[in-house]
C-alpha positions in Angstrom: 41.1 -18.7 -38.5 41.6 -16.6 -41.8 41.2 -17.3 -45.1 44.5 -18.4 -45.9 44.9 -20.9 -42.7 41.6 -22.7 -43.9 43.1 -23.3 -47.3 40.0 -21.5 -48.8 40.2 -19.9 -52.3 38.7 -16.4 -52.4 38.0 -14.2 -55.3 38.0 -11.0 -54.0 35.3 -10.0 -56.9 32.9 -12.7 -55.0 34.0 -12.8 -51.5 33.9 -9.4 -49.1 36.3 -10.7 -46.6 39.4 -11.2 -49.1 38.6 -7.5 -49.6 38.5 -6.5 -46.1 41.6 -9.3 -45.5 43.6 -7.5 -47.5 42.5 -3.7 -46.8 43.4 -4.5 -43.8 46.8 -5.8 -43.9 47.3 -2.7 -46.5 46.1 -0.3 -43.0 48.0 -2.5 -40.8 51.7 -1.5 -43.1 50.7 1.8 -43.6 50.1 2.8 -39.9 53.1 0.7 -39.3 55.0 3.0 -41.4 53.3 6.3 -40.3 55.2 5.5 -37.0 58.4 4.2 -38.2 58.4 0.8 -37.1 59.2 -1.2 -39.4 63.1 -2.6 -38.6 65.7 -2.6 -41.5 66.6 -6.1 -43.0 69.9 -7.5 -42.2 72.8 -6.0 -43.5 73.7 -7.9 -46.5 69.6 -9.0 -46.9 68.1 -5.6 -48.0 66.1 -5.5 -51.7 64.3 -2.7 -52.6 60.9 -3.9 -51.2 62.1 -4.1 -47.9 63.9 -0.8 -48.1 60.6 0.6 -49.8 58.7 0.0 -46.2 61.6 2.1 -43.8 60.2 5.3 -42.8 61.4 8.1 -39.9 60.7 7.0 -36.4 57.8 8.9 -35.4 57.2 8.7 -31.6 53.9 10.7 -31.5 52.3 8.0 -33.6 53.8 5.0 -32.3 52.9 6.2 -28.7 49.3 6.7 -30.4 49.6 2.9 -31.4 50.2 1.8 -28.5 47.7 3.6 -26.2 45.2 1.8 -28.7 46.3 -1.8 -29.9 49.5 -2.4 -26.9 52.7 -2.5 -26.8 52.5 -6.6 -28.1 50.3 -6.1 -31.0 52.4 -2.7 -32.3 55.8 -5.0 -31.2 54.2 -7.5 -34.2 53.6 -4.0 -36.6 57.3 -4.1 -36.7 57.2 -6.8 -39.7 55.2 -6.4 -42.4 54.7 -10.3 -43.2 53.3 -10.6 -39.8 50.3 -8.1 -40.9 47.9 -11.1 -41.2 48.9 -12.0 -37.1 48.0 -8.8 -36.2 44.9 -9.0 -37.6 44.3 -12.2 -36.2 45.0 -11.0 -32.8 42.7 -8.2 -33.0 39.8 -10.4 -34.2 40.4 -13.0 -31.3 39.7 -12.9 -27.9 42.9 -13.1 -25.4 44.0 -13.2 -22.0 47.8 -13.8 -21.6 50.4 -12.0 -20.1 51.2 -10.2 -23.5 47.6 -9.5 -24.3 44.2 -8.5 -22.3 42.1 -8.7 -26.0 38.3 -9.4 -25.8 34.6 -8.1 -27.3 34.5 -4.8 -24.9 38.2 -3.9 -26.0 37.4 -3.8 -29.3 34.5 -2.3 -29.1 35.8 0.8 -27.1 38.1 1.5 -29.7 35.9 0.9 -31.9 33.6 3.7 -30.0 36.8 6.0 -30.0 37.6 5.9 -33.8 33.7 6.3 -34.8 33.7 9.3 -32.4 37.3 10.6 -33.6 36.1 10.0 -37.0 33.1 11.9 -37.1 34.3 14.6 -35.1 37.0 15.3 -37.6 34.3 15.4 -40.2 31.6 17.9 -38.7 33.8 20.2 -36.7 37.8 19.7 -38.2 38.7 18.8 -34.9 40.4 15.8 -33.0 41.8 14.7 -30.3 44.7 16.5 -30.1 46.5 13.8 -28.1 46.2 11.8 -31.1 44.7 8.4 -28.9 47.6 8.5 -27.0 45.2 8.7 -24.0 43.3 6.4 -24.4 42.4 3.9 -21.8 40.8 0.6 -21.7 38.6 -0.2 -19.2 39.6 -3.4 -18.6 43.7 -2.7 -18.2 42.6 0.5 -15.6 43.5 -1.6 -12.8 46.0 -3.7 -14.0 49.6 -3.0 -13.0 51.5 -3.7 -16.8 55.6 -3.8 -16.3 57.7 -4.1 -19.6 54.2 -4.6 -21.3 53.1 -7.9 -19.5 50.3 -7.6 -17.3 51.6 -9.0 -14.3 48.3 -10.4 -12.7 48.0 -12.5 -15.2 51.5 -13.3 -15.2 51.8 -14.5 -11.7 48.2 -16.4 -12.6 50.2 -18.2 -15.6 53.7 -18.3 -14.4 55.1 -21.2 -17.2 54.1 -19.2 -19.8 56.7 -18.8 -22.5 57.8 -15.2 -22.8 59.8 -13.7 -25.4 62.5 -12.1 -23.3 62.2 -13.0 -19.8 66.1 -11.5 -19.0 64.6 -7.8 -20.7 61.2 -9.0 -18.2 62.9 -9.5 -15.1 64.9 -6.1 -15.6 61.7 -3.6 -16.1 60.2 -5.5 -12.5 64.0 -4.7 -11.1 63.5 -0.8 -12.4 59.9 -0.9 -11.3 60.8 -2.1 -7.6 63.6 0.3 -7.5 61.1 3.1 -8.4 59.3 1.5 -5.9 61.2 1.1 -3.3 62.2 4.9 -2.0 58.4 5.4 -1.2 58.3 2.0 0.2 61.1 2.2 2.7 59.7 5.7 3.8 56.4 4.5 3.9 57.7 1.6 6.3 59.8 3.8 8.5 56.9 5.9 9.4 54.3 3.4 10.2 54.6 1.1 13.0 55.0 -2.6 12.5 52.2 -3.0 14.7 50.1 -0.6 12.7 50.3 -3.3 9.1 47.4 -6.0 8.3 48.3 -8.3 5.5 46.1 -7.1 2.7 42.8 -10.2 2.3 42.0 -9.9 -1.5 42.3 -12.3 -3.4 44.7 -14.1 -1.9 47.5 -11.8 -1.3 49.8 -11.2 1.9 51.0 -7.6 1.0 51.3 -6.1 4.3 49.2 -2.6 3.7 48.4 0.3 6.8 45.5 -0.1 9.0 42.7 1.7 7.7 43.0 5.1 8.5 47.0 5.5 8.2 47.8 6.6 4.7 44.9 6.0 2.6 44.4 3.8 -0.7 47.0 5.2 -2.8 49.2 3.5 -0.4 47.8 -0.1 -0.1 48.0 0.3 -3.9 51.4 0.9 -4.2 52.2 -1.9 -1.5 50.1 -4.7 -3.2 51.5 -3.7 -6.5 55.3 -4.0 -5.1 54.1 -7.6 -3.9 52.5 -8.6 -7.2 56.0 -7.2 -9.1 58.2 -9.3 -6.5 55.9 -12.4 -7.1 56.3 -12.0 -10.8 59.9 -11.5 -10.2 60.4 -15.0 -8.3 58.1 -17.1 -11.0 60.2 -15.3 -13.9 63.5 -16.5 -12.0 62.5 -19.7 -11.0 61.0 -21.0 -14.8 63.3 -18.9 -16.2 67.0 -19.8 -14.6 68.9 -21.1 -18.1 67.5 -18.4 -19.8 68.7 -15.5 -17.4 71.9 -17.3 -17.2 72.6 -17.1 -20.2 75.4 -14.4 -20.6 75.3 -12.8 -17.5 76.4 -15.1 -14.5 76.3 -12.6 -11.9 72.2 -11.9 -12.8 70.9 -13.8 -9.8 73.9 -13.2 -7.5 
């Protein structure tokens, strides 16, 4: 809870965290801007402080933003009056399909900066990727589609998501990626030659050991997974992809 929600007056001459509140909403705008997110107002609803916060797209930097906060917290950058959320978010552990947010994230990136930090410092140099690398332990093996993680997904399938027509398109594209090396996969091997894969539950069909190797059983569980998400997103979802578009679940 911040300051605010609590309905607690801070002086920021006596209190440290209105200081560091509002330092960091004014870091939160400004890498905002550095990448060009923020949207213009509606036409007819500009002033000049909204038009003061526009800025070029930059892709380097937003890509940079992402790879270290996700695609939902940088999605929430867009807005400057929703700096305080942002903060909020990353102060607050979270497992949802938008959000895999806990102690160890932060302190990995935490761990980055401090390292990219004081490298810059001693030696002018810095990753020349710009973060855009970076990695998260705990989202290696998670297979992330339109920016929801899809175990989790499939683990909370009435969760309200913000666009679930825009969700059920990227698992359409990311089956059709899929599907080539699928069907070529499936032609070669021998029905007789598939187990149903045991963990956790699943019954992706995978090749015997020996057959094709990991990369394949990886690709075949992750197909399943998609097309599981794909049903739940249709079947809590049916108004909602409706909606405009008749001929969506045809």
């Amino acid at each position: 809870m911040t300051l605010a929600e609590s309905g607690v007056a801070a002086d920021e001459a006596t209190s440290k965290k209105a200081v560091a509140n509002r330092l960091g909403r004014l870091a939160v705008v400004a890498a905002a801007r550095m990448a060009g997110l923020p949207e213009p107002p509606p036409e007819g609803e500009a002033d000049e402080e909204s038009l003061r916060t526009l800025a070029p797209k930059n892709p380097v930097i937003e890509e940079s933003l992402v790879a270290m906060l996700t695609l939902h917290v940088v999605s929430k950058m867009k807005r400057p009056e929703e700096a305080d959320e942002v903060l909020k978010l990353l102060n607050t552990d979270s497992e949802n399909p938008y959000l895999v947010w806990d102690l160890s994230t932060r302190a990995e990136l935490m761990e980055f900066l401090e390292n990219e930090r004081t490298s810059s410092v001693r030696t002018g140099t810095c990753d020349p990727a710009f973060g855009s690398n970076f990695k998260f332990t705990a989202h290696e093996n998670e297979l992330v589609v339109g920016g929801i993680f899809v175990r989790i997904f499939n683990q909370q399938p009435m969760f309200q998501l913000q666009e679930p027509k825009r969700f059920a398109v990227d698992l359409l594209e990311f089956l059709n990626g899929q599907a080539q090396y699928l069907y070529s996969l499936m032609s070669m091997a021998p029905q007789a030659a598939l187990v149903p894969a045991a963990a956790e539950g699943n019954n992706a069909v995978v090749p015997a050991a020996g057959q094709q190797g990991s990369s394949s059983s990886e690709k075949l569980i992750q197909s399943e997974m998609a097309l599981e998400a794909l049903s739940n997103v249709i079947k809590h979802n049916k108004g909602k992809l409706l909606c405009g578009r008749k001929d969506f679940l045809e």
